[in-house]
N, CA, C and O of each residue as an XYZ file, in Angstrom:
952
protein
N     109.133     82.611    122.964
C     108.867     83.325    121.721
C     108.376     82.353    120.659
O     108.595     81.150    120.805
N     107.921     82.673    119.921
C     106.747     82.038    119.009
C     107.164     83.077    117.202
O     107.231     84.304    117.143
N     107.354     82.183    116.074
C     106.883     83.295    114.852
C     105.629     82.788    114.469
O     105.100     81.689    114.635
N     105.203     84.016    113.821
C     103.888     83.873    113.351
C     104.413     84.047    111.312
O     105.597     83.750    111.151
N     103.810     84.381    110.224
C     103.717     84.533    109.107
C     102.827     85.283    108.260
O     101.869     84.690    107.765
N     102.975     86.262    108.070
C     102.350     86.982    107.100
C     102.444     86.703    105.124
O     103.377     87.157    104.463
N     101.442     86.004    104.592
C     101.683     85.733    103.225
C     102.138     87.221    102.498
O     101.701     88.296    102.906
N     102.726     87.141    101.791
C     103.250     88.277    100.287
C     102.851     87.591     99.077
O     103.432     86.573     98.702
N     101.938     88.079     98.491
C     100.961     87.398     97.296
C     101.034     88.189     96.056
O     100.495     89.272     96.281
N     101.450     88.124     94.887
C     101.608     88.241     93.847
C     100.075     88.771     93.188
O      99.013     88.227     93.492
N     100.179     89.836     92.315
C      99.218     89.895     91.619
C      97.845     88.971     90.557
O      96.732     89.190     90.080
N      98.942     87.806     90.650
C      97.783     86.875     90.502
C      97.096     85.720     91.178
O      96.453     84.753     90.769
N      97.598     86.331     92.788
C      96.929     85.136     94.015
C      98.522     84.682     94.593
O      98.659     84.595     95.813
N      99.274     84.502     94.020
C     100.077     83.622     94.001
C     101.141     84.340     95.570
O     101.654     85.429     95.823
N     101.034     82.912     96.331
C     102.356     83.296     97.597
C     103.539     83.358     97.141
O     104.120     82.449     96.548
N     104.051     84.657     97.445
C     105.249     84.251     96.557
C     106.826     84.428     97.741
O     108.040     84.274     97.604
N     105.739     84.891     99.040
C     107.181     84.830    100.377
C     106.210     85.335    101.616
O     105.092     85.780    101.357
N     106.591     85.264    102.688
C     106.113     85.865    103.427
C     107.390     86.942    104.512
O     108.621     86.960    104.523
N     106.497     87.602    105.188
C     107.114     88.440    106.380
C     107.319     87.111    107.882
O     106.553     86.170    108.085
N     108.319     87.396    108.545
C     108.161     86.514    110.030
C     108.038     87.602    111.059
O     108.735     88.616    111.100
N     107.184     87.312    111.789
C     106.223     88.222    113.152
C     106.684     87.623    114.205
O     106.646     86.393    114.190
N     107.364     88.462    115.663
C     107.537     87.752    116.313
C     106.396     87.759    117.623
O     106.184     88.912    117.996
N     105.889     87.076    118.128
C     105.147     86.625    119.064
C     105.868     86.431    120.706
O     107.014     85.991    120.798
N     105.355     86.672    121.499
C     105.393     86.451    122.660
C     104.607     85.064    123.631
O     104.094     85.720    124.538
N     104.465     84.480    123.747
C     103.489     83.004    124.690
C     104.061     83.193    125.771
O     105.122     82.743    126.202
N     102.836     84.333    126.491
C     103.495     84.283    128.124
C     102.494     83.418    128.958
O     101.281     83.362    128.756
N     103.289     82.662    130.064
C     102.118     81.557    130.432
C     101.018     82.384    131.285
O     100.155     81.687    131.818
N     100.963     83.372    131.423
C      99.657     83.838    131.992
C      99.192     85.115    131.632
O      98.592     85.785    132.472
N      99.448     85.677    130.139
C      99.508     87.100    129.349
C      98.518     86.040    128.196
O      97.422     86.265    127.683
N      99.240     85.104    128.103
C      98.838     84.385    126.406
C      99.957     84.729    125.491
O     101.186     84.669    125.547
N      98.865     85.198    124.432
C      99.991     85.379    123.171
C     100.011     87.216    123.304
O      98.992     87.876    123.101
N     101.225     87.783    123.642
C     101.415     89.189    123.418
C     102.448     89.453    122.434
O     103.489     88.830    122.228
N     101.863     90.748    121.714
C     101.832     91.326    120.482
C     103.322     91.849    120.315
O     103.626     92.479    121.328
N     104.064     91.821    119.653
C     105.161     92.569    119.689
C     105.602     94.252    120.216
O     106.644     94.663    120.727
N     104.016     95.151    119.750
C     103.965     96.242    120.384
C     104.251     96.552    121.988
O     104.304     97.662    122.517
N     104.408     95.352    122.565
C     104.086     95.720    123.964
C     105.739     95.354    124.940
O     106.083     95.741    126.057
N     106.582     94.311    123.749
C     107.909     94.202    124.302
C     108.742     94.704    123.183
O     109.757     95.227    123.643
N     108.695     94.749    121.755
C     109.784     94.749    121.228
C     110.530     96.655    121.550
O     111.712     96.987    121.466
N     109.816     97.183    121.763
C     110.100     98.663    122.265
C     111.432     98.486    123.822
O     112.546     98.973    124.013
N     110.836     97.856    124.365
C     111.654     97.658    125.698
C     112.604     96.764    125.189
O     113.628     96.894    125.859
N     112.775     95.713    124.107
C     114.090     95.156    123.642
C     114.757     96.226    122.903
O     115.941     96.145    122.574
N     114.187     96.993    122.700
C     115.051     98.050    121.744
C     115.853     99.183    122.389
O     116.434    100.028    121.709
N     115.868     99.164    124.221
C     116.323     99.718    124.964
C     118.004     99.581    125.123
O     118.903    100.408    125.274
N     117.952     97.917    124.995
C     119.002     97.385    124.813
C     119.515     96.315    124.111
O     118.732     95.995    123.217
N     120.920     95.344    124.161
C     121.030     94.781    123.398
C     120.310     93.344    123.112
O     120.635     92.473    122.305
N     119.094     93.387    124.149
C     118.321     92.321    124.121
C     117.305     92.385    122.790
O     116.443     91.579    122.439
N     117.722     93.622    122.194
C     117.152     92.987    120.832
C     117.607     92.509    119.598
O     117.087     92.100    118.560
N     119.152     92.752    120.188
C     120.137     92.012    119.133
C     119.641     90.290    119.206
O     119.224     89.608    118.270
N     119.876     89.829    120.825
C     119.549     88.473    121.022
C     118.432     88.398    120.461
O     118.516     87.402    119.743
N     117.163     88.963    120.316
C     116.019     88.610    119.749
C     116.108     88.446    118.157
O     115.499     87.561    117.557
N     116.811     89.255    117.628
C     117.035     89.464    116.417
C     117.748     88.090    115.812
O     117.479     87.315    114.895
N     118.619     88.178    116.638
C     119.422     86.705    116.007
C     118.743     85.518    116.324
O     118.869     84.521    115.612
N     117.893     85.535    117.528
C     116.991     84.190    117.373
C     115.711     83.821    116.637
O     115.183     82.710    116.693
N     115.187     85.047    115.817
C     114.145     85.182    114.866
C     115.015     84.555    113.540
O     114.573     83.762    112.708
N     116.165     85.053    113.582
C     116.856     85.056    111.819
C     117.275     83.291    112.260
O     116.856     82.438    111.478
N     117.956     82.896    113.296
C     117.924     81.498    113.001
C     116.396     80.529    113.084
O     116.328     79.636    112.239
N     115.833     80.593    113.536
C     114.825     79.907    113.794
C     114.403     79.931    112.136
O     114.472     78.898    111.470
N     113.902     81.391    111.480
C     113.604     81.416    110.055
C     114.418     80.533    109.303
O     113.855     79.773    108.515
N     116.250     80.498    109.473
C     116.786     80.175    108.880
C     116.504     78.658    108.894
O     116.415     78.290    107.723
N     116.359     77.815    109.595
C     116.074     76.908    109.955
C     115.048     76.204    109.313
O     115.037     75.029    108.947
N     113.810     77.448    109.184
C     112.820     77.118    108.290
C     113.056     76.738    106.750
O     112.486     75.859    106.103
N     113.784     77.397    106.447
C     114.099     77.676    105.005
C     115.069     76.683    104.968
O     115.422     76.756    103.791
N     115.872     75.622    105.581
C     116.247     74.733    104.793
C     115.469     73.518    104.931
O     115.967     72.594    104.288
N     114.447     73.226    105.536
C     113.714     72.368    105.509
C     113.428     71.515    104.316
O     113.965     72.113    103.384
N     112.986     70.667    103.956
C     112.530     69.896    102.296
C     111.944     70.612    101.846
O     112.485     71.336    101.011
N     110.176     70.839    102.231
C     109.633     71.069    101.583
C     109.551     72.528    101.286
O     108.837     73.139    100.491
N     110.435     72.920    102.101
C     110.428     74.294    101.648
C     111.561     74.488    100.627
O     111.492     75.674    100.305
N     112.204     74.115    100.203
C     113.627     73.671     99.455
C     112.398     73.491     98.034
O     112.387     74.400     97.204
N     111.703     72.635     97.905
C     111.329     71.909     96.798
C     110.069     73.321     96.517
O     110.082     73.693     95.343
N     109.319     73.887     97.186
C     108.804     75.566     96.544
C     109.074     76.438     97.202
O     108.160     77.115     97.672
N     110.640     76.803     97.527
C     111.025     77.932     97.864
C     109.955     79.231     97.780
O     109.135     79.528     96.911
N     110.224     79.720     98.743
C     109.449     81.247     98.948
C     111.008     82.327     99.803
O     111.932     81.924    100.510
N     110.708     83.593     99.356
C     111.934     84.398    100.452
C     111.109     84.746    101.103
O     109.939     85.062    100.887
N     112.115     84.668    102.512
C     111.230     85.188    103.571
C     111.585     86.489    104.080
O     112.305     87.034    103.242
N     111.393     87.248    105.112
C     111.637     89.065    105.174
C     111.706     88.533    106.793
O     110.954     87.726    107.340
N     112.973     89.330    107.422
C     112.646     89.218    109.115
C     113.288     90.601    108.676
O     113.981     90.813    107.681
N     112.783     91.718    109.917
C     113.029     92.765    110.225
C     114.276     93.148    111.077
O     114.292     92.581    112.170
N     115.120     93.819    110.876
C     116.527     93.940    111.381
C     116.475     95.349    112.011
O     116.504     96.305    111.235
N     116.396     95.584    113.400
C     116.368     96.898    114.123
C     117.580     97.284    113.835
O     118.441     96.679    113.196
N     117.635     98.794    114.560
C     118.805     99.551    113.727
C     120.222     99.065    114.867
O     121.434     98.953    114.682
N     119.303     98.864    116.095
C     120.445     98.528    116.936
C     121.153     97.321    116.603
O     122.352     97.450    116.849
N     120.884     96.324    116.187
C     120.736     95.056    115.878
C     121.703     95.526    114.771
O     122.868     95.481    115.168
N     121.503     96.189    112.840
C     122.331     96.539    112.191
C     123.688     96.684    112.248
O     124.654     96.091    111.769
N     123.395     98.234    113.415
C     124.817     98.711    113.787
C     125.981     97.386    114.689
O     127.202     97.355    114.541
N     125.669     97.015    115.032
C     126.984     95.972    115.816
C     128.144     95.518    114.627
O     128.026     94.969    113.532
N     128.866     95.831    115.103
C     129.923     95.720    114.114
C     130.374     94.077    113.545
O     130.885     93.810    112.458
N     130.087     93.332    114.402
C     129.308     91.819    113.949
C     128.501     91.183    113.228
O     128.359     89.976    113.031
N     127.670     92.604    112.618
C     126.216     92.122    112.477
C     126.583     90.888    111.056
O     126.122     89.748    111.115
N     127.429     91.339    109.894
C     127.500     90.786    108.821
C     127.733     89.105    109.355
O     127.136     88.110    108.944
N     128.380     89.155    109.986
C     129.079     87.807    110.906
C     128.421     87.160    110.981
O     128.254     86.090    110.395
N     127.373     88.134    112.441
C     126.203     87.128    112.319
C     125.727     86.150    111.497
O     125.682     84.920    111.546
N     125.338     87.106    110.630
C     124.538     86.692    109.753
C     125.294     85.343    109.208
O     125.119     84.145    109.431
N     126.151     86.028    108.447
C     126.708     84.341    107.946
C     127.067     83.209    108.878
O     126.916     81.994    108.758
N     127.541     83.884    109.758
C     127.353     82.228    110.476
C     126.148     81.400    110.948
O     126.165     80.177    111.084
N     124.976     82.304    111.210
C     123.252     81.735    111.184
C     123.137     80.680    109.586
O     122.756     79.515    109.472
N     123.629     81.643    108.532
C     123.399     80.789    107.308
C     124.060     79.546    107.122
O     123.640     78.717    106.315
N     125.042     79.372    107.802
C     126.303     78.635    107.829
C     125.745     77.286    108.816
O     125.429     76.158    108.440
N     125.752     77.647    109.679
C     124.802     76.598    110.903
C     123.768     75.647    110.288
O     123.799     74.419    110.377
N     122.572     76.606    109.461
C     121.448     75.942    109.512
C     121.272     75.383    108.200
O     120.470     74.500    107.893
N     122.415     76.208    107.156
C     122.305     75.964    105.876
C     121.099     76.043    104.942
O     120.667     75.164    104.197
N     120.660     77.249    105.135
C     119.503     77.499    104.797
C     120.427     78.767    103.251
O     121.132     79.754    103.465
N     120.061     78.240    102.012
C     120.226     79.353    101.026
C     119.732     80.584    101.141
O     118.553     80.885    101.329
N     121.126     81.660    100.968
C     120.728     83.036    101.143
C     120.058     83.970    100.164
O     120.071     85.190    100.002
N     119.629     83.226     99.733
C     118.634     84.485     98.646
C     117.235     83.473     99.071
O     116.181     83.274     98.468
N     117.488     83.224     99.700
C     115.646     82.895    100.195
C     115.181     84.250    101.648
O     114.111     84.591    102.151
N     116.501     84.629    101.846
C     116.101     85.300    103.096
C     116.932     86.739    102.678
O     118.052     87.062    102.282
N     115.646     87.376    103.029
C     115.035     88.966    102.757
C     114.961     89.847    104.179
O     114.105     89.755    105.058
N     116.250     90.825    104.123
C     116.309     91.170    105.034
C     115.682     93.014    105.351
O     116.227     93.850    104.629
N     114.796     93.460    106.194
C     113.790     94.687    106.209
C     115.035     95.496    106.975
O     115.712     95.004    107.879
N     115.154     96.492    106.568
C     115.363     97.747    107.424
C     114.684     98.906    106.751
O     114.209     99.164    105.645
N     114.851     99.488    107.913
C     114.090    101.344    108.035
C     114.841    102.822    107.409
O     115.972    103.307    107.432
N     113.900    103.088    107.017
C     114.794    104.604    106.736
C     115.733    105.674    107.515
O     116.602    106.459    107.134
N     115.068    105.296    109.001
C     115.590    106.084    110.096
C     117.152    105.445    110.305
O     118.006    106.103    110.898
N     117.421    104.170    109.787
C     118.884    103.813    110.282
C     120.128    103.891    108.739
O     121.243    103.424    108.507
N     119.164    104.728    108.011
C     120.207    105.591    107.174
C     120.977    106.903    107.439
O     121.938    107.367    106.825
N     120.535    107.219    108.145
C     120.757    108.816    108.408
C     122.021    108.877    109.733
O     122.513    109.901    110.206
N     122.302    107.556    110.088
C     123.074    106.999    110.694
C     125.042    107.821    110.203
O     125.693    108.864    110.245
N     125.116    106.346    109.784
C     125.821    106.093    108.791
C     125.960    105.438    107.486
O     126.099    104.225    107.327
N     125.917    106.223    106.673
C     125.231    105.491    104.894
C     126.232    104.902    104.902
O     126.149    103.733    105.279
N     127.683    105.459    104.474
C     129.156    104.592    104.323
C     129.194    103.002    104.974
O     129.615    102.042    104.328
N     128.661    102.909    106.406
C     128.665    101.780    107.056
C     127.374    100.864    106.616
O     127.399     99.637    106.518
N     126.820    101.278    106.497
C     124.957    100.983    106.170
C     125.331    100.039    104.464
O     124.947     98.882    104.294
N     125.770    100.481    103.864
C     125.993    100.363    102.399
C     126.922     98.992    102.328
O     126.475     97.876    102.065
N     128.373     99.320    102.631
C     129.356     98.191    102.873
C     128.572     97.133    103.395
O     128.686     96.048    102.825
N     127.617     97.240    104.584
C     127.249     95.873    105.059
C     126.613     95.651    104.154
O     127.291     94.850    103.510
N     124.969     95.973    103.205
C     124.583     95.666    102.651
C     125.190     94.790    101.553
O     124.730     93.677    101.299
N     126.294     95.352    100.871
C     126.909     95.129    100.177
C     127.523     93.489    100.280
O     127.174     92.680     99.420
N     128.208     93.189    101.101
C     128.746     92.162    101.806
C     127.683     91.064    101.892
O     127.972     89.880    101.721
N     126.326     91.532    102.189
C     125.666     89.740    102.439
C     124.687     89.970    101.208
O     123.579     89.437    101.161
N     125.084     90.641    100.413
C     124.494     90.995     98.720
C     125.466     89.824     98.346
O     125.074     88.814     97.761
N     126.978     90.072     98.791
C     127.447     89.086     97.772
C     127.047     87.678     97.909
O     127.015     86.957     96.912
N     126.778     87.294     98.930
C     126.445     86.416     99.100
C     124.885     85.737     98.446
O     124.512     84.596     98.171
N     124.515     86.537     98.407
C     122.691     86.540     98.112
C     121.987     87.020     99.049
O     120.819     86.694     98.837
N     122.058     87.480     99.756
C     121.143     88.154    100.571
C     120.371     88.918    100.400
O     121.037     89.813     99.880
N     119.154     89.346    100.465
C     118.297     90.747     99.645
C     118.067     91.843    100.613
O     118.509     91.569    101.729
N     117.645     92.712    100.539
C     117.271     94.178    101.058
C     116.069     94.349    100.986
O     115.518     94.193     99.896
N     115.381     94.692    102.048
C     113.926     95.750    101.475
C     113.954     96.789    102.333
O     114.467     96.812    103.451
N     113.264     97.826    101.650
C     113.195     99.012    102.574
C     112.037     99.452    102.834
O     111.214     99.932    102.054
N     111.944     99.233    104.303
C     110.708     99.115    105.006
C     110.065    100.710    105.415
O     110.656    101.780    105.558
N     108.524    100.339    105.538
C     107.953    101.963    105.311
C     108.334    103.137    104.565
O     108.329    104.327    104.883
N     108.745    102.406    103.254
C     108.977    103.853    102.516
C     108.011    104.925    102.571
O     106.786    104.800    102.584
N     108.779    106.141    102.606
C     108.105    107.698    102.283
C     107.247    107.881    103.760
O     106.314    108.672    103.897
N     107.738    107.028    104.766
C     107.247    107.699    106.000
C     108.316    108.568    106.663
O     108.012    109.573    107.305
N     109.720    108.110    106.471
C     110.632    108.949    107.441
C     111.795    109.690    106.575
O     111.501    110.885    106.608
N     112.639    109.565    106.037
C     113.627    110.331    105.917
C     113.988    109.936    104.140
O     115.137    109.659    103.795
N     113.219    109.959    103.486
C     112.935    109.451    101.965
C     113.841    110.827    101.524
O     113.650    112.028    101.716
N     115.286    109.804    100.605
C     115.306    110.745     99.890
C     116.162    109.616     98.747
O     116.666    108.508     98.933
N     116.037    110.534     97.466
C     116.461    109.752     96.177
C     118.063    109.462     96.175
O     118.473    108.429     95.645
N     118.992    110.418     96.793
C     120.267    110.024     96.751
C     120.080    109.221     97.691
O     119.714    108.238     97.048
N     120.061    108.896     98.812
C     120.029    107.932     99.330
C     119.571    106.637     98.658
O     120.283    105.655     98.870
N     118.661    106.504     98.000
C     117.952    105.515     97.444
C     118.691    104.530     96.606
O     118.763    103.302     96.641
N     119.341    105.658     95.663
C     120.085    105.573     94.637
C     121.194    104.315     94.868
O     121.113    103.252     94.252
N     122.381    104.663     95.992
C     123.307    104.104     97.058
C     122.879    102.984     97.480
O     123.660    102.038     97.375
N     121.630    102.756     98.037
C     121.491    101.523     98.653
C     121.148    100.236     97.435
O     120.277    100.245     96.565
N     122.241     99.104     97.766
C     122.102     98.034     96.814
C     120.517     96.875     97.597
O     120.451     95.762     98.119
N     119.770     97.693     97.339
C     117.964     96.996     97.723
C     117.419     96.607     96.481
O     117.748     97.022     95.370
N     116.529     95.745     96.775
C     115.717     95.360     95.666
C     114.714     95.543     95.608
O     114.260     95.540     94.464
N     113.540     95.867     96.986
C     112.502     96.377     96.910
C     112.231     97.324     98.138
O     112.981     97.482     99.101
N     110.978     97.941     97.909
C     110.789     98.950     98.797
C     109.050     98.567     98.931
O     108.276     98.237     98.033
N     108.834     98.722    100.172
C     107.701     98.691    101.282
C     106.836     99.758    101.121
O     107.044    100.682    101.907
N     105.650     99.954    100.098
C     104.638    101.279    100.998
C     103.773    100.938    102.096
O     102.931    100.085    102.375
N     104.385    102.070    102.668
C     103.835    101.695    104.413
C     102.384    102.028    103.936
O     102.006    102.723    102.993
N     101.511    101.141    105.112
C     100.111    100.549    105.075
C      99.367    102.285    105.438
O      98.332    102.302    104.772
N      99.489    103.535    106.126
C      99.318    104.354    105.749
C      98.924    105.196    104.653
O      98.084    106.094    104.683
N      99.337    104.967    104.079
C      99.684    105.339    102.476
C      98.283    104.550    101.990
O      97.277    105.159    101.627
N      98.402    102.988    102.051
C      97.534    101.715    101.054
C      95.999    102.183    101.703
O      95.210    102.699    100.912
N      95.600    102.009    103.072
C      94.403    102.213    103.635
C      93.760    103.494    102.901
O      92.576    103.358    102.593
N      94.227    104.428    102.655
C      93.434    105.961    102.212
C      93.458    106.124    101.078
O      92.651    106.983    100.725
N      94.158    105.590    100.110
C      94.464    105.743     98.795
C      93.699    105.768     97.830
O      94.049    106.468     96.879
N      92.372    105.002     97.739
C      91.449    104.897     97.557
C      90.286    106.093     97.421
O      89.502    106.238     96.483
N      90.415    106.994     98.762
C      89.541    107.929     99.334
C      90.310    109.118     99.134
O      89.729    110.049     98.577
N      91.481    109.268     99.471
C      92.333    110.397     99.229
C      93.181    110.738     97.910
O      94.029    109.916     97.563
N      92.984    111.999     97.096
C      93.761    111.887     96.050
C      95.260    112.058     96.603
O      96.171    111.617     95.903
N      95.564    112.693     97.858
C      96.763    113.155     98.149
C      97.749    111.686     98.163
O      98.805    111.524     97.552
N      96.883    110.481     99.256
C      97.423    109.567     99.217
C      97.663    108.796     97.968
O      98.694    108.168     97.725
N      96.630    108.899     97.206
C      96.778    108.126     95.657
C      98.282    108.745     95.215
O      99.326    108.285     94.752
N      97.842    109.882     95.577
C      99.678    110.510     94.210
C     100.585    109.935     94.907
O     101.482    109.516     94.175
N     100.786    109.690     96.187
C     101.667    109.319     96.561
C     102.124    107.660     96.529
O     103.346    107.512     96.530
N     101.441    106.589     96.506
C     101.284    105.393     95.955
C     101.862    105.447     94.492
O     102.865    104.798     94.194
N     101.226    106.207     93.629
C     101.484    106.696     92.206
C     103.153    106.493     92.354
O     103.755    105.420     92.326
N     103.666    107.714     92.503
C     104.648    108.205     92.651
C     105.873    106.945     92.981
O     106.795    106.529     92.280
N     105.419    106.575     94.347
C     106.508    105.231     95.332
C     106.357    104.423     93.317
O     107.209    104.729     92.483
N     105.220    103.508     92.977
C     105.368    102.907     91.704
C     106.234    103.594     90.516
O     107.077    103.000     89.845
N     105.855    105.003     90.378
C     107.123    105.381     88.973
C     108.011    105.142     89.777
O     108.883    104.813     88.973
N     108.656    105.012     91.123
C     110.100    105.417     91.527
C     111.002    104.088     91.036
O     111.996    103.923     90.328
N     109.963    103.111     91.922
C     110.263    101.691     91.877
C     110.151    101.142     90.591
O     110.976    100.238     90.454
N     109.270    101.374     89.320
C     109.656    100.854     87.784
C     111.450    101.557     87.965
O     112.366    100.864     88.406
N     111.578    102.609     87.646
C     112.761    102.823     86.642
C     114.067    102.734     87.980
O     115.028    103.500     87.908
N     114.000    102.181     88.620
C     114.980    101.911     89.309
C     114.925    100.251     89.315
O     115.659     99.726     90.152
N     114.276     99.520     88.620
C     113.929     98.357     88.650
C     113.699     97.422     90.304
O     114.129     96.358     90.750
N     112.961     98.307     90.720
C     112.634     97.866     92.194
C     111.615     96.749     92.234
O     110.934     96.596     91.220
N     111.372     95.759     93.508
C     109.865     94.979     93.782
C     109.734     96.431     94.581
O     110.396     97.372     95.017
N     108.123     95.807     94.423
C     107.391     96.560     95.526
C     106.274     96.200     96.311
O     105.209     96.022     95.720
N     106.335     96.028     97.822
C     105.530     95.193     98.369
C     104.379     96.335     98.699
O     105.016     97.386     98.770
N     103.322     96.548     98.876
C     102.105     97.149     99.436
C     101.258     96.508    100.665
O     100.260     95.792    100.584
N     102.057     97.047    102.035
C     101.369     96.285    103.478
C      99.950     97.387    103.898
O      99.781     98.604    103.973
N      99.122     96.163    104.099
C      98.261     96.823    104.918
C      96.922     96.843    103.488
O      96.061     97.717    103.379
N      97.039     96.034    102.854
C      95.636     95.723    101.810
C      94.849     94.682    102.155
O      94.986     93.461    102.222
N      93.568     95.854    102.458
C      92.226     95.063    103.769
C      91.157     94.665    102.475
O      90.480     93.644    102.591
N      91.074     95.252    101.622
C      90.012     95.391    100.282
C      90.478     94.787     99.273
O      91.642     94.599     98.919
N      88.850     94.296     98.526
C      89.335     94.180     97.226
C      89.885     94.822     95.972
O      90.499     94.543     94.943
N      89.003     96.434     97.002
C      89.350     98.116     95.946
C      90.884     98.141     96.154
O      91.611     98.029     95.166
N      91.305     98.255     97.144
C      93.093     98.763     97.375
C      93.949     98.070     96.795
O      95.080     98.519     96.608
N      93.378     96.119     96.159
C      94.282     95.725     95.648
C      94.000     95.922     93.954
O      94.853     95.907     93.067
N      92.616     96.097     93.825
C      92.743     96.762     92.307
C      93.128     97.824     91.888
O      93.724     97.968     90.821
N      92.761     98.946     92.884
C      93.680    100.122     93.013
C      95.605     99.889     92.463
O      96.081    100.531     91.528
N      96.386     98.898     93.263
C      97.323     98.583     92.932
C      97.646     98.042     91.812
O      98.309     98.544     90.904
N      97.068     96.773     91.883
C      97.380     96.403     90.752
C      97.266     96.973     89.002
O      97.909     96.478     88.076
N      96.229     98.178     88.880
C      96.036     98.434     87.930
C      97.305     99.926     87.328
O      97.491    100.651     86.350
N      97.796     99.696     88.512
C      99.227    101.255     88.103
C     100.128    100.028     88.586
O     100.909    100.544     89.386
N     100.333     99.050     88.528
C     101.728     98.392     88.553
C     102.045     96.711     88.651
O     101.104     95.936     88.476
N     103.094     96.312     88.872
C     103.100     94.926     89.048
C     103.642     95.248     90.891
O     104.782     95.690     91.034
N     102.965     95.054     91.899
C     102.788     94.864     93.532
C     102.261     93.389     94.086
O     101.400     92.557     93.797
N     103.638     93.647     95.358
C     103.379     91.974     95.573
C     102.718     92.884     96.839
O     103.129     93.957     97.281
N     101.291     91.904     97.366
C     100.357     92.867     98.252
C     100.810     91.925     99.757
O     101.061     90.724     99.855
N     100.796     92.758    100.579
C     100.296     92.003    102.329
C      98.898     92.373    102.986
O      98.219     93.346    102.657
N      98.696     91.791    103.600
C      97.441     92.626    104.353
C      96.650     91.174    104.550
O      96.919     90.022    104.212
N      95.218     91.974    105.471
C      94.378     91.095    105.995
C      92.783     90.788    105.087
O      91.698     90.420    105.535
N      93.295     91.188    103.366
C      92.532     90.790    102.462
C      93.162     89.710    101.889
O      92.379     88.962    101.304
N      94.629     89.293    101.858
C      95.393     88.270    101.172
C      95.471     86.981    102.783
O      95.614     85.766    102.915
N      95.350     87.718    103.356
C      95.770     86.679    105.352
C      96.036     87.213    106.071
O      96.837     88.114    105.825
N      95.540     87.028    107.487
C      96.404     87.763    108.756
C      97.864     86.842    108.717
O      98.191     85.992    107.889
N      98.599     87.322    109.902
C      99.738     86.540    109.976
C      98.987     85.003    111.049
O      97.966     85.039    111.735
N      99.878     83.878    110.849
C      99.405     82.554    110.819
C     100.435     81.570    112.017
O     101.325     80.963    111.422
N     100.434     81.397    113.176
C     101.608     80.597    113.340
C     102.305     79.624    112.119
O     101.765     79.099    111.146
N     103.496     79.606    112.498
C     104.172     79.106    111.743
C     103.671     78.011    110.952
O     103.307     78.137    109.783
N     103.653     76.681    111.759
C     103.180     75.716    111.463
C     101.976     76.148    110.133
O     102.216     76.070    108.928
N     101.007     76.488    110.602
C      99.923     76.606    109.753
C      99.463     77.400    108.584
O      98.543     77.286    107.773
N     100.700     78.483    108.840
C     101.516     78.971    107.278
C     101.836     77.818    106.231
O     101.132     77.516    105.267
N     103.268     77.124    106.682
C     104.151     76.197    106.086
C     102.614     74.741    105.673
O     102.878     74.184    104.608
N     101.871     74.438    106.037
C     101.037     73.485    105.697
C      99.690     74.183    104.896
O      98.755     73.496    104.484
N      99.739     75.210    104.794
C      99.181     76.068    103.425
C     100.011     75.760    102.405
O      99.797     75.160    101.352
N     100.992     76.253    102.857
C     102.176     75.709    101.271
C     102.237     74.650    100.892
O     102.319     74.322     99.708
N     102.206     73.916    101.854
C     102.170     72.558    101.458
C     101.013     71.807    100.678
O     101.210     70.871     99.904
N      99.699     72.386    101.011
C      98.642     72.427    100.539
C      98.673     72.875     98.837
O      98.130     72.467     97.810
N      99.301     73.574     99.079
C      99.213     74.582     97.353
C      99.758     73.708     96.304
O      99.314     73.476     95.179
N     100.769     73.288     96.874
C     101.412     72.119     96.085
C     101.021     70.376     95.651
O     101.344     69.491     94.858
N     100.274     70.605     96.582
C      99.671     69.087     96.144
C      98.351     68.891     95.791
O      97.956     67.767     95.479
């Protein structure tokens, strides 16, 4: 397994964290896409193991020097199976604990679909590696099970418009209101808000001109092996 990096860029250019992608290097496939295994890890608990070896490896990243000296947070994605283990908080701190990597550098994604679960359980954990510093985002908003009490409950700091939404928005008024809308939600709840999937220069003026959006997409970078992420940054700085 291999991560790759997706930049998260600030309205005025600026990197301000990225997403971690996980990669496959099979010696006679090449490099395969996550679409093609992480589904079959999600069968079983082999995507817990995957899960926890993405969050240390990141973690790992993040205490490095030079990443210490211009911190960025980073986002790894937490499946629902992966969530639910009644360990999961554990995990976590003991990954942070190991590698000593500060927890408010690391930004943790879940889905809407693993609310509908159990909120009571869903919440407490959140809660727990909040105290610590840990952050929340909530990934693909307003694709699955969006609702405001829920919203309300969860201690998150930002919310995700899924790249759906960003691609048409432009062309569609239906999609515009709805972009619209995710932005009033996220001002008065004092949310970030990331916008994945901005290919144009229109979609990010589009954004930027109804809000303050930190953008992803393959107009700001594709995702980058690691290495050649982290020596961009390094670049920026000197």
């Amino acid at each position: 397994l291999c991560v790759y990096l997706q930049s998260q860029v600030s309205n005025t250019g600026n990197i301000v964290g990225g997403e971690a992608l996980v990669r496959w290097q099979h010696p006679q496939r090449g490099l395969v896409m996550p679409g093609a295994f992480i589904p079959i890890a999600e069968e079983s608990d082999l995507i817990v193991d995957l899960g926890n070896w993405v969050l240390t490896h990141i973690c790992h990243m993040l205490a490095r020097e030079h990443m210490l000296i211009a911190p960025r947070r980073i986002s790894v994605n937490i499946s629902p199976r992966h969530f639910r283990q009644p360990t999961f908080v554990q995990q976590i701190r003991n990954i942070l604990a190991v590698t000593g990597a500060d927890p408010t550098r690391l930004k943790l994604e879940v889905t809407e679909g693993m609310l509908i679960d159990n909120i009571n359980d869903v919440v407490a954990k959140m809660n727990e590696l909040n105290e610590i510093g840990v952050r929340f985002s909530l990934d693909d908003f307003g694709t699955g099970y969006s609702s405001l009490s829920y919203l309300k409950r969860l201690p998150i700091h930002e919310i995700k418009i899924d790249k759906t939404f960003v691609q048409d928005m432009t062309s569609d008024s239906n999609d515009a209101s709805l972009v619209e809308t995710i932005l009033s939600i996220a001002k008065h709840m004092n949310l970030l808000v990331v916008a994945e999937g901005v290919e144009t220069a229109e979609q990010a003026d589009f954004l930027n001109q109804r809000g303050q959006v930190i953008h992803q997409g393959y107009f700001f970078g594709k995702p980058e092996p690691e290495a050649a992420w982290l020596a961009k940054l390094k670049g920026l700085r000197s």
